[in-house]
mmCIF file of the N, C-alpha and C atoms, coordinates in Angstrom:
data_MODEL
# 
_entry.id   MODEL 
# 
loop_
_atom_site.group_PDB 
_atom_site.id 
_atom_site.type_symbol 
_atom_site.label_atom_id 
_atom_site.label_alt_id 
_atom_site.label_comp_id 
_atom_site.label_asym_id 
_atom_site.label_entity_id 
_atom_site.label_seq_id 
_atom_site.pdbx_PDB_ins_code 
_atom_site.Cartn_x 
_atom_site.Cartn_y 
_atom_site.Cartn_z 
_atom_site.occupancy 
_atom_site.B_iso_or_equiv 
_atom_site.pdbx_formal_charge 
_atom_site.auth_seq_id 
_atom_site.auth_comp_id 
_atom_site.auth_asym_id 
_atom_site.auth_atom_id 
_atom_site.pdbx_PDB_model_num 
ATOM 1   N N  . UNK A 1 1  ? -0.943  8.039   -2.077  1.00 0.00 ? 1  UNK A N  1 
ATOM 2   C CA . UNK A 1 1  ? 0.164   7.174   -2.388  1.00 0.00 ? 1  UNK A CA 1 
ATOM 3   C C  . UNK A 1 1  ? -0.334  6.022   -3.268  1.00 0.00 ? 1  UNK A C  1 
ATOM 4   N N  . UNK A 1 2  ? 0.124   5.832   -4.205  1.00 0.00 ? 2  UNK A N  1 
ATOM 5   C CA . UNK A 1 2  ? -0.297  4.672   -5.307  1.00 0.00 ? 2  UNK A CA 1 
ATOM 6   C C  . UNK A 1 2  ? 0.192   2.913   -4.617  1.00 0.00 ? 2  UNK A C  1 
ATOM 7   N N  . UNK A 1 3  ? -0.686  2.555   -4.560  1.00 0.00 ? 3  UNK A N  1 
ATOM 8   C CA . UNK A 1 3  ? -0.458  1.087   -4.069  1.00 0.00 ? 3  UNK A CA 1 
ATOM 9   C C  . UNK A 1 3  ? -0.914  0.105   -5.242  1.00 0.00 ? 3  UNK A C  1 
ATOM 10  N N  . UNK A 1 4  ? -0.898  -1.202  -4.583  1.00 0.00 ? 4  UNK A N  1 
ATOM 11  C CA . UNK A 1 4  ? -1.671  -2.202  -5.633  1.00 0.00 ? 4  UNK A CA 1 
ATOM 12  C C  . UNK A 1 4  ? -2.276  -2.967  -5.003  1.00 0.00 ? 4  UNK A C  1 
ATOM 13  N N  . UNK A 1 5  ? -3.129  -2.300  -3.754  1.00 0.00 ? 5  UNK A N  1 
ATOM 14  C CA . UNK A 1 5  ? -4.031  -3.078  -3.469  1.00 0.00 ? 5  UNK A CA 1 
ATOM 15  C C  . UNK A 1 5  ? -5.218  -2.735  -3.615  1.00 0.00 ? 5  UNK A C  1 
ATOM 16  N N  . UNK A 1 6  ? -5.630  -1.796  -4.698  1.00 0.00 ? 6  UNK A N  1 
ATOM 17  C CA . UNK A 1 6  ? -7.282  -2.104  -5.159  1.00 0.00 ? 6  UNK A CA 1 
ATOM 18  C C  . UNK A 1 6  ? -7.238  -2.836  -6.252  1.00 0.00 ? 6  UNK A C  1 
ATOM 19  N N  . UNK A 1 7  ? -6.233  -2.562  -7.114  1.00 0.00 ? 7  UNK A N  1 
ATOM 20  C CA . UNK A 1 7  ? -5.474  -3.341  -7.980  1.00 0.00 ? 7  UNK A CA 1 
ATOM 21  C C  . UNK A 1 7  ? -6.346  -5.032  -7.707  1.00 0.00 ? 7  UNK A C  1 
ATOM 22  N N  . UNK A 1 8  ? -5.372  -5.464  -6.498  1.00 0.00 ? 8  UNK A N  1 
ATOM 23  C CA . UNK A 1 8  ? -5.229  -6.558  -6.082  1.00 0.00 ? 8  UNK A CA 1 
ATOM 24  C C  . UNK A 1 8  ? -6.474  -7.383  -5.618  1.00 0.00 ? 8  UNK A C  1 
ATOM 25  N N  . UNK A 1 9  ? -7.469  -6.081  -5.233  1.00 0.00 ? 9  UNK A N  1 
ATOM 26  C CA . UNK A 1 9  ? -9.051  -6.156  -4.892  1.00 0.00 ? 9  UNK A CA 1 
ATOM 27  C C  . UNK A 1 9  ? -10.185 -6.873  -5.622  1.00 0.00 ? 9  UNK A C  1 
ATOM 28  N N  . UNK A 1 10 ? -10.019 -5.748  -6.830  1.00 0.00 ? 10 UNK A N  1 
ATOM 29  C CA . UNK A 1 10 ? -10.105 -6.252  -8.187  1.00 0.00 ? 10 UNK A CA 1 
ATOM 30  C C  . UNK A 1 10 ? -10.038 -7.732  -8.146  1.00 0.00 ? 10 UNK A C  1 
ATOM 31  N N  . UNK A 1 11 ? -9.052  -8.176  -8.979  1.00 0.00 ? 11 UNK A N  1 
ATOM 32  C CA . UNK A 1 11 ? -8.533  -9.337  -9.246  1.00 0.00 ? 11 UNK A CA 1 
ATOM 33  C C  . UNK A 1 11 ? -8.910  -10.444 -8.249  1.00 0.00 ? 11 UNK A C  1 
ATOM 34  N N  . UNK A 1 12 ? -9.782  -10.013 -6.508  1.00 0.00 ? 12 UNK A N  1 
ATOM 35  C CA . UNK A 1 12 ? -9.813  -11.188 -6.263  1.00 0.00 ? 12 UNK A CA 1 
ATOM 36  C C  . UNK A 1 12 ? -11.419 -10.820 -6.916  1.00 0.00 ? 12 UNK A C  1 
ATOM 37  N N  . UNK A 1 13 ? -12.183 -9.535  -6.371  1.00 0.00 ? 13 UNK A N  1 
ATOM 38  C CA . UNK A 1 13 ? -13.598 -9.865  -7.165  1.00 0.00 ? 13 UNK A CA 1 
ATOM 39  C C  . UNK A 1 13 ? -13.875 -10.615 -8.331  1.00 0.00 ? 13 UNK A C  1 
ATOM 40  N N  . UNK A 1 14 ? -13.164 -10.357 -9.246  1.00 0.00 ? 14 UNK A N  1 
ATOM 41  C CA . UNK A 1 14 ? -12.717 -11.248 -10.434 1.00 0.00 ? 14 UNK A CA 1 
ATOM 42  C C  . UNK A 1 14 ? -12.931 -13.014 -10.277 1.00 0.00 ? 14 UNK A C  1 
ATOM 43  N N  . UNK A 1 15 ? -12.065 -13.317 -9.464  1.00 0.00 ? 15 UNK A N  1 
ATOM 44  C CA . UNK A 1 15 ? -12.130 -14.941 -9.059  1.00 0.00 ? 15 UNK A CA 1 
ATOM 45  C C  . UNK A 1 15 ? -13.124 -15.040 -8.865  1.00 0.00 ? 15 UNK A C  1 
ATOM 46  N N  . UNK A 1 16 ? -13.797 -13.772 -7.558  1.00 0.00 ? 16 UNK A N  1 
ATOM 47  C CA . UNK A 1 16 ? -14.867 -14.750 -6.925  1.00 0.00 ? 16 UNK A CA 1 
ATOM 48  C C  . UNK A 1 16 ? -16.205 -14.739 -7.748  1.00 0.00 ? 16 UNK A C  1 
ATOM 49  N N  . UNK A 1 17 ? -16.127 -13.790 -8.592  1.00 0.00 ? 17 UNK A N  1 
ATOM 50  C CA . UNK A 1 17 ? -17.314 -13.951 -10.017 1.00 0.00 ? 17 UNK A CA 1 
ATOM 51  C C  . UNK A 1 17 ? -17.119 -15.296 -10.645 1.00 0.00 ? 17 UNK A C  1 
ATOM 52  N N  . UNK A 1 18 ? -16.058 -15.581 -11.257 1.00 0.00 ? 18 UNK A N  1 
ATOM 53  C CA . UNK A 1 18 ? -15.555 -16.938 -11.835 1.00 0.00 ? 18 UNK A CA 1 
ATOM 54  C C  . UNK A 1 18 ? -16.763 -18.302 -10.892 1.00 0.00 ? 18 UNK A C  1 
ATOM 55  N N  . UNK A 1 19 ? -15.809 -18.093 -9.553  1.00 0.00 ? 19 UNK A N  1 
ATOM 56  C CA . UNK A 1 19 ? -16.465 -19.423 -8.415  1.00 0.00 ? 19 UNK A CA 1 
ATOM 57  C C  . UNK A 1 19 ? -17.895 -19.112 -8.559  1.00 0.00 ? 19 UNK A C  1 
ATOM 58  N N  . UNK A 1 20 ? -18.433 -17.954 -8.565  1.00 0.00 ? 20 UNK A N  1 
ATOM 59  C CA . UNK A 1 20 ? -19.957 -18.037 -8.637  1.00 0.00 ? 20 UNK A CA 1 
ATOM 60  C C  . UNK A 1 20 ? -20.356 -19.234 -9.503  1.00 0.00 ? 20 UNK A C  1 
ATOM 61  N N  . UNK A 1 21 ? -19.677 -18.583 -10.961 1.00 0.00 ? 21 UNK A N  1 
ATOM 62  C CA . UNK A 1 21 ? -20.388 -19.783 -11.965 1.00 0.00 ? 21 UNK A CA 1 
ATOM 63  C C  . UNK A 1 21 ? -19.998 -20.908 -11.665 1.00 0.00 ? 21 UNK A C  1 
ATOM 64  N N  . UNK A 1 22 ? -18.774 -21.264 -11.164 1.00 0.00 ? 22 UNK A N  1 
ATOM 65  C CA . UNK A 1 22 ? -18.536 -22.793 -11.041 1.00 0.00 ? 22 UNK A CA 1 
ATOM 66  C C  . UNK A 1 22 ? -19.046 -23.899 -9.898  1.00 0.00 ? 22 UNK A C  1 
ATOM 67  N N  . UNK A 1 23 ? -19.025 -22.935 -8.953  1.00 0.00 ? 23 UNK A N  1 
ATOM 68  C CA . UNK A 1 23 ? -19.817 -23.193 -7.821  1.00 0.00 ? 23 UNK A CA 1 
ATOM 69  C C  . UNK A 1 23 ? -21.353 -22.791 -6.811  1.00 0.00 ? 23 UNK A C  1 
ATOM 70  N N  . UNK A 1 24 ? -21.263 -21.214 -7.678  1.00 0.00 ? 24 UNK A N  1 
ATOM 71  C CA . UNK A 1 24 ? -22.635 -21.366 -6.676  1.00 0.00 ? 24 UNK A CA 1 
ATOM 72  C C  . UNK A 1 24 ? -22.312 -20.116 -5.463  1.00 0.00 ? 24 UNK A C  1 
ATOM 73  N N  . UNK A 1 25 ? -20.747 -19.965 -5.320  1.00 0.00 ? 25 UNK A N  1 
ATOM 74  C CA . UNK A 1 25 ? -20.618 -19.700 -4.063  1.00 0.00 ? 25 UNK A CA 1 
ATOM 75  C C  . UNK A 1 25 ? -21.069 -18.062 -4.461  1.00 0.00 ? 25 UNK A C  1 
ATOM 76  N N  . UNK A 1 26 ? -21.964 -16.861 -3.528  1.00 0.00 ? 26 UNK A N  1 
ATOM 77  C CA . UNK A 1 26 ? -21.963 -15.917 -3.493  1.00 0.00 ? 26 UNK A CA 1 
ATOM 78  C C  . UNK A 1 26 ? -20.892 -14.912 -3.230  1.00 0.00 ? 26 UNK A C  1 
ATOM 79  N N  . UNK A 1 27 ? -20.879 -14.041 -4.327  1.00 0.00 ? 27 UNK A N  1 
ATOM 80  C CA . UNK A 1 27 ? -19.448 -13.307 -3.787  1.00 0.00 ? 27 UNK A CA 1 
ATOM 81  C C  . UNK A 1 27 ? -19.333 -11.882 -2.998  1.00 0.00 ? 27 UNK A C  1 
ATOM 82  N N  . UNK A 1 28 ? -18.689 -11.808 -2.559  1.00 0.00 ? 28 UNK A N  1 
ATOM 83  C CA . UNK A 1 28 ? -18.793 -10.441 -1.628  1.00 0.00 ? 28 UNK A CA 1 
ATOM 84  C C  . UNK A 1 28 ? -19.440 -9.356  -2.224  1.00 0.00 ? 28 UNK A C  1 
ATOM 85  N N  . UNK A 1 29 ? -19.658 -8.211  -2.162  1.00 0.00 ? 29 UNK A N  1 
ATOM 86  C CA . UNK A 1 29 ? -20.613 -7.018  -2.443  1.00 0.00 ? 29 UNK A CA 1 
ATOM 87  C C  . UNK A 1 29 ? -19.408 -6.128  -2.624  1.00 0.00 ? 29 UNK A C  1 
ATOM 88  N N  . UNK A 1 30 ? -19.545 -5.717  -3.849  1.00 0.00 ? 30 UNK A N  1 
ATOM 89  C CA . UNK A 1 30 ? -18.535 -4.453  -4.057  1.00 0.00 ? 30 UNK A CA 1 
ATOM 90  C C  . UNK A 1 30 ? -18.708 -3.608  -3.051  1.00 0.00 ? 30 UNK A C  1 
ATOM 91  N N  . UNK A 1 31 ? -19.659 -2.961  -2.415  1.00 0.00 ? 31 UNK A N  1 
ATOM 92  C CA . UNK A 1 31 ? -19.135 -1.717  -1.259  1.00 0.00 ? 31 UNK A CA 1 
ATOM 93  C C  . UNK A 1 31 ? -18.034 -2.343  0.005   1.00 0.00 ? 31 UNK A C  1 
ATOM 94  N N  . UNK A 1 32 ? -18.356 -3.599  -0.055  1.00 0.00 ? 32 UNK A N  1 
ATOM 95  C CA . UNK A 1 32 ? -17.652 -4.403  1.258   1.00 0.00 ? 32 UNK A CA 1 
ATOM 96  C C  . UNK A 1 32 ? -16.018 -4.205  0.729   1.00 0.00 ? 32 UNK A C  1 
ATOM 97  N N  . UNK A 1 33 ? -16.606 -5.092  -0.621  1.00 0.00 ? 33 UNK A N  1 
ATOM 98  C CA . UNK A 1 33 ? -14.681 -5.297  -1.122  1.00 0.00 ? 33 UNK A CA 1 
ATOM 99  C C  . UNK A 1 33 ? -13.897 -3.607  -1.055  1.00 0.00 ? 33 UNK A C  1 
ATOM 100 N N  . UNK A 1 34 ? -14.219 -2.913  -1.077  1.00 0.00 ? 34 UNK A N  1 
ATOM 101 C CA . UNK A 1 34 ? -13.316 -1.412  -1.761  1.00 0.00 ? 34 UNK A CA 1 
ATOM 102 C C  . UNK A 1 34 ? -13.964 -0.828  -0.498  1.00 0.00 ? 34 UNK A C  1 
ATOM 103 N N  . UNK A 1 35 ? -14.602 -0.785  0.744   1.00 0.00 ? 35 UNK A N  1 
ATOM 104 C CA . UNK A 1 35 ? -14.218 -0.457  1.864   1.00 0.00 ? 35 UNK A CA 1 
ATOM 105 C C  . UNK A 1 35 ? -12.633 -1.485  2.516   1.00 0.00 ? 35 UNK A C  1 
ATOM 106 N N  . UNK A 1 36 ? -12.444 -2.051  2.788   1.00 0.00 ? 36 UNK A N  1 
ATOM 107 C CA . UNK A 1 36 ? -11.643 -2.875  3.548   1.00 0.00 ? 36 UNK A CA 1 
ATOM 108 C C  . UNK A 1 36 ? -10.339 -2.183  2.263   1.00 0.00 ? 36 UNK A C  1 
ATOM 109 N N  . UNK A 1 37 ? -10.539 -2.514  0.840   1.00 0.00 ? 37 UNK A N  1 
ATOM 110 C CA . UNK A 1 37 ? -9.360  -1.919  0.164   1.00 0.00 ? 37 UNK A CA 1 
ATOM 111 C C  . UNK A 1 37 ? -9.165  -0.353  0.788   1.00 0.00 ? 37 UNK A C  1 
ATOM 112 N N  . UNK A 1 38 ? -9.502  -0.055  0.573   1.00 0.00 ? 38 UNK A N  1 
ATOM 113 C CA . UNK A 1 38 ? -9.567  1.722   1.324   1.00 0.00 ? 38 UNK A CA 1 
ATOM 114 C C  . UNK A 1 38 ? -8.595  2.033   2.834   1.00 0.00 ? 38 UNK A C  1 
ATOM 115 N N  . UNK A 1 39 ? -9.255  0.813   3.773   1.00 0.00 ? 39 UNK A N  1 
ATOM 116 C CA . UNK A 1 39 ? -9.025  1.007   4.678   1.00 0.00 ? 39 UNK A CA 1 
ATOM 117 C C  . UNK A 1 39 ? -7.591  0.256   4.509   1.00 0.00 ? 39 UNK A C  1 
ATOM 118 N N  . UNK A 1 40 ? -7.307  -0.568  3.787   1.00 0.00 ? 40 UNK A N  1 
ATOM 119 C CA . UNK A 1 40 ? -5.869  -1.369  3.894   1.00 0.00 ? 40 UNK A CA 1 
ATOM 120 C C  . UNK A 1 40 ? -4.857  -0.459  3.130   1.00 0.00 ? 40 UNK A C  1 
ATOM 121 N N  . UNK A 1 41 ? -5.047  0.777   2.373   1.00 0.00 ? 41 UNK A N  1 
ATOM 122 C CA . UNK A 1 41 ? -4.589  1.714   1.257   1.00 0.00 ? 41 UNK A CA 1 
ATOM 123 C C  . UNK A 1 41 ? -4.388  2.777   2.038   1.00 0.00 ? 41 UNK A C  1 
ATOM 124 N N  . UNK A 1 42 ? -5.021  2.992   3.094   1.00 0.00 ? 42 UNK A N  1 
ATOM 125 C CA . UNK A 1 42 ? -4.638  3.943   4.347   1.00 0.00 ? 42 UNK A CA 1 
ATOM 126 C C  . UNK A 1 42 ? -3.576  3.739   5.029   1.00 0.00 ? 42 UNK A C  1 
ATOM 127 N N  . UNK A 1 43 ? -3.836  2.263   5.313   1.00 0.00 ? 43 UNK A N  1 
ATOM 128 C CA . UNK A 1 43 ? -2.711  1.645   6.058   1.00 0.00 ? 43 UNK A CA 1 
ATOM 129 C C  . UNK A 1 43 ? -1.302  1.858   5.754   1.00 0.00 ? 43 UNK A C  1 
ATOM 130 N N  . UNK A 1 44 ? -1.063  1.593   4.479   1.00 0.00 ? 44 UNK A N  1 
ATOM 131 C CA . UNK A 1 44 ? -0.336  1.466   3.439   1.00 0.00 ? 44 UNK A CA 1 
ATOM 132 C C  . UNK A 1 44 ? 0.833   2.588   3.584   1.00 0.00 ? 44 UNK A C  1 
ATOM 133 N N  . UNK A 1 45 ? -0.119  3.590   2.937   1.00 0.00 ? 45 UNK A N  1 
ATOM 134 C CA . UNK A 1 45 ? -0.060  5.069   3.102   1.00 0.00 ? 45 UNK A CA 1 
ATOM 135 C C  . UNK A 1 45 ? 0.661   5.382   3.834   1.00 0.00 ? 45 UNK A C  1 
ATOM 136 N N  . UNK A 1 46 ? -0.047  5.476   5.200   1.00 0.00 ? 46 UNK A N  1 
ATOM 137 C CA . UNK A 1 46 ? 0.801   5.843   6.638   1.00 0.00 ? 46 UNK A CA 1 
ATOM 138 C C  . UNK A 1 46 ? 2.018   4.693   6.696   1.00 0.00 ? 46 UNK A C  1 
ATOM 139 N N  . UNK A 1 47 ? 2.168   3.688   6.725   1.00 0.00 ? 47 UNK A N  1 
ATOM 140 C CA . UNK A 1 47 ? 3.326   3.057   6.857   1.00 0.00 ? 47 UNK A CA 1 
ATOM 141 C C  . UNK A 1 47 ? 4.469   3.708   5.801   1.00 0.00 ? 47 UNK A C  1 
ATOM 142 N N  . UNK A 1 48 ? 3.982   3.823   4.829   1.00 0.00 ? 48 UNK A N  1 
ATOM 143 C CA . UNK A 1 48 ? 5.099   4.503   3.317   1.00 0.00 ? 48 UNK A CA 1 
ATOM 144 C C  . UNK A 1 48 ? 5.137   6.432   4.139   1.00 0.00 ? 48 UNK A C  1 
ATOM 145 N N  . UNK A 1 49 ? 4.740   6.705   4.468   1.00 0.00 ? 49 UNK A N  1 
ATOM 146 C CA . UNK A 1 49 ? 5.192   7.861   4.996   1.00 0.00 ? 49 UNK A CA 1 
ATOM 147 C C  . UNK A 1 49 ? 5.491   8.019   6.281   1.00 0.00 ? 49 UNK A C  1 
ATOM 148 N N  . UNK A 1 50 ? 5.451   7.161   7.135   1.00 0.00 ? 50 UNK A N  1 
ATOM 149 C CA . UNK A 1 50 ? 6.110   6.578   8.257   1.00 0.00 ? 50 UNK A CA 1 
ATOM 150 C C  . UNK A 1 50 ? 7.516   7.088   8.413   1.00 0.00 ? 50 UNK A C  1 
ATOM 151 N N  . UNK A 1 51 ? 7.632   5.836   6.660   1.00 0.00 ? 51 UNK A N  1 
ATOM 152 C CA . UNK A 1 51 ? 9.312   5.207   6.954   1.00 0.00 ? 51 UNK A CA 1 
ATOM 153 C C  . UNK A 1 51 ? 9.493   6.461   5.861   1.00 0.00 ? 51 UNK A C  1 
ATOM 154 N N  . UNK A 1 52 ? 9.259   7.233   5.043   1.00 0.00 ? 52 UNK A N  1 
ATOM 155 C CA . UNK A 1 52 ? 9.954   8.615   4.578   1.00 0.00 ? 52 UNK A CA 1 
ATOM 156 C C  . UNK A 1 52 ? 10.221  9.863   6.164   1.00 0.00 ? 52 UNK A C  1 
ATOM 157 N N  . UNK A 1 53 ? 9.473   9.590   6.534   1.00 0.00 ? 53 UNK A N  1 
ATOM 158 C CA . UNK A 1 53 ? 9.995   10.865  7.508   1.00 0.00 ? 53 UNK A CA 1 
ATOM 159 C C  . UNK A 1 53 ? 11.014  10.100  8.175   1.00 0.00 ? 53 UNK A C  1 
ATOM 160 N N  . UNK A 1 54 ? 11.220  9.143   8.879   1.00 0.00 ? 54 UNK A N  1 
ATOM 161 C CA . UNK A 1 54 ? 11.954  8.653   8.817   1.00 0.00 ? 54 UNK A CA 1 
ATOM 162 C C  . UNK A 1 54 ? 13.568  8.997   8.189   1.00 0.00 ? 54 UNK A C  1 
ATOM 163 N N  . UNK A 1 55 ? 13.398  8.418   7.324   1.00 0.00 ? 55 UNK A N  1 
ATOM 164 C CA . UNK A 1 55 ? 14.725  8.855   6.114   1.00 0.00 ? 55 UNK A CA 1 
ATOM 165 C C  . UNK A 1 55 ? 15.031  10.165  6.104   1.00 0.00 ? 55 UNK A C  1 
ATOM 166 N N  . UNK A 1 56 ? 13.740  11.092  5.326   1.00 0.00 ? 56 UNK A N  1 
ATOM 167 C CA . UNK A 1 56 ? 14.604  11.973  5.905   1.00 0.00 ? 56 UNK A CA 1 
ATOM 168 C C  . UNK A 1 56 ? 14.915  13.192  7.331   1.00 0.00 ? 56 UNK A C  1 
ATOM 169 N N  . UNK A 1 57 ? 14.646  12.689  8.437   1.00 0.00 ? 57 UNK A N  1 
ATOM 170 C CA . UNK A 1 57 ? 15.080  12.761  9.771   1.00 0.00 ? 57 UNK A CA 1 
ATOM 171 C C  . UNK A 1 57 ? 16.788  11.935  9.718   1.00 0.00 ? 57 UNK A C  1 
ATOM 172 N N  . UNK A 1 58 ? 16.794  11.027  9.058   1.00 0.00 ? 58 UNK A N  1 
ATOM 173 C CA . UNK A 1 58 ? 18.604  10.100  9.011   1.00 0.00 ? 58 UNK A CA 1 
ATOM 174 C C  . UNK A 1 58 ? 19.177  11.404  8.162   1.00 0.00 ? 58 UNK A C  1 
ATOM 175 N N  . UNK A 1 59 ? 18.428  11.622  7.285   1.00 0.00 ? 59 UNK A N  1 
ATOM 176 C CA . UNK A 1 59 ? 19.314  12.732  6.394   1.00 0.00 ? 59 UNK A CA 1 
ATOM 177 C C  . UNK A 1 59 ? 19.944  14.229  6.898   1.00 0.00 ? 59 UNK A C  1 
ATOM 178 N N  . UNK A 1 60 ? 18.972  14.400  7.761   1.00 0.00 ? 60 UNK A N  1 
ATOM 179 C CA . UNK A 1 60 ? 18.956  15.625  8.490   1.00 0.00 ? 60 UNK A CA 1 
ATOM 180 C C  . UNK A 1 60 ? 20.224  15.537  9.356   1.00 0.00 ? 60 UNK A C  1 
ATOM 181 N N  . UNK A 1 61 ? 20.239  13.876  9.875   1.00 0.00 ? 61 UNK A N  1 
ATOM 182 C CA . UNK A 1 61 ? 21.509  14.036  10.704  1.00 0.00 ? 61 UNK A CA 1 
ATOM 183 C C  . UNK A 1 61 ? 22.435  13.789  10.287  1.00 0.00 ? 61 UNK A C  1 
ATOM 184 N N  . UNK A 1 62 ? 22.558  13.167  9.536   1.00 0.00 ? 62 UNK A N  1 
ATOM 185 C CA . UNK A 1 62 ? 24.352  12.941  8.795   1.00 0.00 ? 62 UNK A CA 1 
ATOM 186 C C  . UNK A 1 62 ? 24.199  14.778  7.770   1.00 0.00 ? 62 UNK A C  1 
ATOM 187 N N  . UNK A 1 63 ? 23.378  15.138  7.347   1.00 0.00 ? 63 UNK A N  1 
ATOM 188 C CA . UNK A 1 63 ? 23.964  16.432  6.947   1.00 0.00 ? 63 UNK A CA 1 
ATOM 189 C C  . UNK A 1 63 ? 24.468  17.627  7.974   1.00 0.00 ? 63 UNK A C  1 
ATOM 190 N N  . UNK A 1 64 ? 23.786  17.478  9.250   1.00 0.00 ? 64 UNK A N  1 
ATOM 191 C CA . UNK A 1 64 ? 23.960  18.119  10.236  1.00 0.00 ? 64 UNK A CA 1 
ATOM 192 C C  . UNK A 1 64 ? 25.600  17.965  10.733  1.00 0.00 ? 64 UNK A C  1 
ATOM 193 N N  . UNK A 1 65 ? 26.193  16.502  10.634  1.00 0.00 ? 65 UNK A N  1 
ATOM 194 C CA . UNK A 1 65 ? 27.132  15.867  10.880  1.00 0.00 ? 65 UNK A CA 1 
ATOM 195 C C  . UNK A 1 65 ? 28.311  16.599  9.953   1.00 0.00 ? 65 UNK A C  1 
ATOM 196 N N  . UNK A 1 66 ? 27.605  16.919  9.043   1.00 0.00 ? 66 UNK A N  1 
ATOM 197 C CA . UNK A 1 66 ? 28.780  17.238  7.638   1.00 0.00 ? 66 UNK A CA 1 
ATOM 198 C C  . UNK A 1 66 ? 29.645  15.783  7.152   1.00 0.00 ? 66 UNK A C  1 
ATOM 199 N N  . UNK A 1 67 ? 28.610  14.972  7.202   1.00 0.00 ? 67 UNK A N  1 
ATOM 200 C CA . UNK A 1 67 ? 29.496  14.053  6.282   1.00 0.00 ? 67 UNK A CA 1 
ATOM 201 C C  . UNK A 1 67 ? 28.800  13.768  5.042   1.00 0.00 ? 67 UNK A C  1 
ATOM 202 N N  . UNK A 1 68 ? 29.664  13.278  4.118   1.00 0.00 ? 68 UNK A N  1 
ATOM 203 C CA . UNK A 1 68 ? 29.220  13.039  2.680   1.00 0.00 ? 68 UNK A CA 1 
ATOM 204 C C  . UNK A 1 68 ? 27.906  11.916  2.924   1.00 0.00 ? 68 UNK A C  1 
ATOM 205 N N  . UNK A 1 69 ? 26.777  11.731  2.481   1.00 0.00 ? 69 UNK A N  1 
ATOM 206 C CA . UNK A 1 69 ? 25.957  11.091  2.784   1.00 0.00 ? 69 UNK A CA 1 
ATOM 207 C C  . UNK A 1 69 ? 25.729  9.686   1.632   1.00 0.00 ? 69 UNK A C  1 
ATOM 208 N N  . UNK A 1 70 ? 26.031  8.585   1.981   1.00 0.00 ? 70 UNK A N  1 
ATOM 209 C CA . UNK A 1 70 ? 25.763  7.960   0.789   1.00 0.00 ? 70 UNK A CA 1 
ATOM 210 C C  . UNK A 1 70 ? 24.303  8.277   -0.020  1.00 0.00 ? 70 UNK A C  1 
ATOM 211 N N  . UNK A 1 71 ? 24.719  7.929   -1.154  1.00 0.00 ? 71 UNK A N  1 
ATOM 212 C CA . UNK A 1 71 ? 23.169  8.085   -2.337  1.00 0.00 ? 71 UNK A CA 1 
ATOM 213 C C  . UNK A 1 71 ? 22.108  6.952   -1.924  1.00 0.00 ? 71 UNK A C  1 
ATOM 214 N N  . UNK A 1 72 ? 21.914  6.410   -0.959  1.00 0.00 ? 72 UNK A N  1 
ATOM 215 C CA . UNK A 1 72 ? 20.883  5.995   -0.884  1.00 0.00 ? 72 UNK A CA 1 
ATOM 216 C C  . UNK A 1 72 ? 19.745  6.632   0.027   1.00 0.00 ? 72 UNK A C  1 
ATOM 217 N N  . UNK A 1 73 ? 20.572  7.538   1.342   1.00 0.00 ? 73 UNK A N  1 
ATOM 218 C CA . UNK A 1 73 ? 19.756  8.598   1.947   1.00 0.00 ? 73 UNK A CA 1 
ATOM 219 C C  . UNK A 1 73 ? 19.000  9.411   1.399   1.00 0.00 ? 73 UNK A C  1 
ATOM 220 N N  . UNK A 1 74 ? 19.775  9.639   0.096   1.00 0.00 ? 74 UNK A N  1 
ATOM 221 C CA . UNK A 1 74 ? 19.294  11.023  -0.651  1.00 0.00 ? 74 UNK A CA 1 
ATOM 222 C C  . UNK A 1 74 ? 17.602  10.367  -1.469  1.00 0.00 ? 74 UNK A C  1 
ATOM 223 N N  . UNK A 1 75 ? 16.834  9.354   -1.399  1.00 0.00 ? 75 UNK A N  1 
ATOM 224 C CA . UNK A 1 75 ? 16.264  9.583   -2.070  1.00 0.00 ? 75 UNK A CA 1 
ATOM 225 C C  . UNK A 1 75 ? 14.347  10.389  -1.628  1.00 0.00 ? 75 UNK A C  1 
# 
């Protein structure tokens, strides 16, 4: 499932390269950063296919029902 949180991973490694130079401060270790992304992209994942089975289990029953289903079930 496409997310934007390595995306988002990225972009903080990014900063914290920046603070190095400005400060000094050491920045996390790429295997650290893109484990925890991984594991939060899993997360993700299962929640986004969670809530699809979900949906369509609602779909299953209003078609079961025989009623016209609004277009937002259907997607």
């Amino acid at each position: 499932m496409p997310t934007s949180i390595l995306g988002e991973k990225l972009r903080e490694q990014v900063e914290e390269q920046l603070s190095f130079y400005e400060t000094g401060e050491i920045p996390r270790k790429n295997l650290d950063v893109m484990k925890e992304a991984m594991v939060q992209a899993e997360e993700a994942a299962a929640e986004i296919t969670r809530k699809l089975e979900k949906q369509k289990k609602r779909l299953k029953k209003f078609e079961k029902a025989g009623c016209n289903c609004p277009g937002f079930f259907r997607k």
